[in-house]
N, C-alpha and C positions, 0 to 999 in steps of 0.2 A: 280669532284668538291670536295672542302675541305672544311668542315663545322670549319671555324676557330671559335672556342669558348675560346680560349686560352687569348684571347685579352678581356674577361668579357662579350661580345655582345653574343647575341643568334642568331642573325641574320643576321651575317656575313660569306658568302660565299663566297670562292678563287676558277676562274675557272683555274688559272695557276699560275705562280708565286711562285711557293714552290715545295719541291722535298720530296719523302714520301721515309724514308730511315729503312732499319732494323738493329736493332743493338743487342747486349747482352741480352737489358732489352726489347726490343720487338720495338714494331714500334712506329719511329719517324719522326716529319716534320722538315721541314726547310723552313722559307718564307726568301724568296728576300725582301731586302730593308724595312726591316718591321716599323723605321722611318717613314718613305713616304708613307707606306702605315697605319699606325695611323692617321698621320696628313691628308691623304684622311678622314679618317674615321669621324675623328673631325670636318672637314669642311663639310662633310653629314649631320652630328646631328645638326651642325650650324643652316644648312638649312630645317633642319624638324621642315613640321608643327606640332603643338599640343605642349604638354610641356613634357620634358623629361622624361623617364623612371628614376628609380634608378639607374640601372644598367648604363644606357647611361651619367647618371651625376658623376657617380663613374669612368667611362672612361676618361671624359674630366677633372675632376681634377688631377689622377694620368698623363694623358698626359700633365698637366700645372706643374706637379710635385710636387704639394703639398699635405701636410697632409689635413685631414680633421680639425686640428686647425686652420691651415694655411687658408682656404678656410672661414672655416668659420669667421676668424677675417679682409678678404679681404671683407666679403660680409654682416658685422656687425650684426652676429648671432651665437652663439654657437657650438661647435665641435659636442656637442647633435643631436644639428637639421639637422648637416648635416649627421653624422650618421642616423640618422632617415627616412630622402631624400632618403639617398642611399639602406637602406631596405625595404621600405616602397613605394617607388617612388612618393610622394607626395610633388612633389616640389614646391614653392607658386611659381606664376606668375612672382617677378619682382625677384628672385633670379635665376630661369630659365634664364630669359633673361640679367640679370648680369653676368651669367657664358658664355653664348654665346659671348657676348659682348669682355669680358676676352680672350676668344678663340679669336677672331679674332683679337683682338689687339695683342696677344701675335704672332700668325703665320705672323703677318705685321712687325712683330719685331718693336713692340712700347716701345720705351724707359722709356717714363713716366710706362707704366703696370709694366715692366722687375723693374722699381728699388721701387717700392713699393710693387712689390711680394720677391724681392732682399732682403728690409727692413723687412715684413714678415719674412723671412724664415731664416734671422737670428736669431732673436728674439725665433724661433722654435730652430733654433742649439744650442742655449746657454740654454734654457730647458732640450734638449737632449742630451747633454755632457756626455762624461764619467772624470772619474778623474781615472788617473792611478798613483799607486803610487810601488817604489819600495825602498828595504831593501840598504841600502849604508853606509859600516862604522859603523853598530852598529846601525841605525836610517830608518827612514822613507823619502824620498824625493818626491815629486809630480813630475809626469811630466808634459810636455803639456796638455792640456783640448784639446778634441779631440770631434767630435759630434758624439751622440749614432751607428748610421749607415748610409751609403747612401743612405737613402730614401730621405734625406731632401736637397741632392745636387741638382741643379736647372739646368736643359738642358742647350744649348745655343740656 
C-alpha cells in the first residue's frame, strides 16, 4: 500500500495503481491515471459527511483549478478567508456546501459553472499578466501580455 500524500490528503491510500520506481535522486512513484483518480477523490469529499477539513478544501479548489482569489470571488468572500479555510480548516457551513455543489456541477460538465468560473479566471489572468518588453532599433517595444503562470489555466 502507498500512502499517497502527494495529492495534499492525509488520508489517501493506493492499494495498486502506481509503480515505485528508483532513480538517480532516490525512490520514485508513478500513479496511473492520476486525473481519474482526483476526480474519484473529489467525488468522496462530495460525499462526506461533516464539513470539510482545510486540507480537503484546498484539494477541491486546486482540482476546480482555481486561485484562492478566484474561489473566493465565486463564493463572495475574500482571498483572506479562504486562505484561512484552508489553514485553519474552519470552513462556515454554506461555503462548505457551495464548494461541493461547484464540484459537482463542474464534474457534470455544467456549462453555466464552466463559463462563470471562465469569467473568473479571466479577470484573475489579466491581474496576473506579465508585460515583456524588448530592445528594438534603439527603443523599447512591448510584446504580447501573456498571464503570470499556469496555474490560472482552467482543465477541460
Amino acid at each position: 500500500m502507498y500512502h499517497y500524500q502527494e495529492c495534499g490528503l492525509d488520508n489517501v491510500w493506493l492499494s495498486n495503481g502506481y509503480t515505485l520506481k528508483e532513480t538517480a535522486y532516490g525512490k520514485a512513484v508513478s500513479i496511473e491515471q492520476v486525473d481519474a483518480l482526483h476526480k474519484l477523490l473529489a467525488d468522496e469529499l462530495v460525499k462526506k459527511p461533516g464539513r470539510l477539513t482545510g486540507k480537503e478544501l484546498r484539494f477541491l479548489r486546486v482540482h476546480l483549478a482555481l486561485s484562492q482569489a478566484a474561489l473566493g470571488q465565486a463564493q463572495g468572500v475574500s482571498e483572506q478567508n479562504v486562505s484561512l479555510w484552508e489553514r485553519h480548516g474552519k470552513v462556515p457551513r454554506a461555503n462548505d456546501q457551495l464548494l461541493r455543489l461547484m464540484v459537482l456541477l463542474h464534474h457534470a460538465n455544467n456549462k453555466a459553472l464552466r463559463g462563470a468560473l471562465d469569467r473568473i479566471m479571466a479577470v484573475e489572468r489579466l491581474v496576473h499578466q506579465k508585460i515583456v518588453v524588448h530592445a528594438e532599433a534603439g527603443r523599447w517595444v512591448a510584446e504580447e501580455l501573456v498571464p503570470d503562470d499556469d496555474r490560472f489555466a482552467l482543465a477541460a
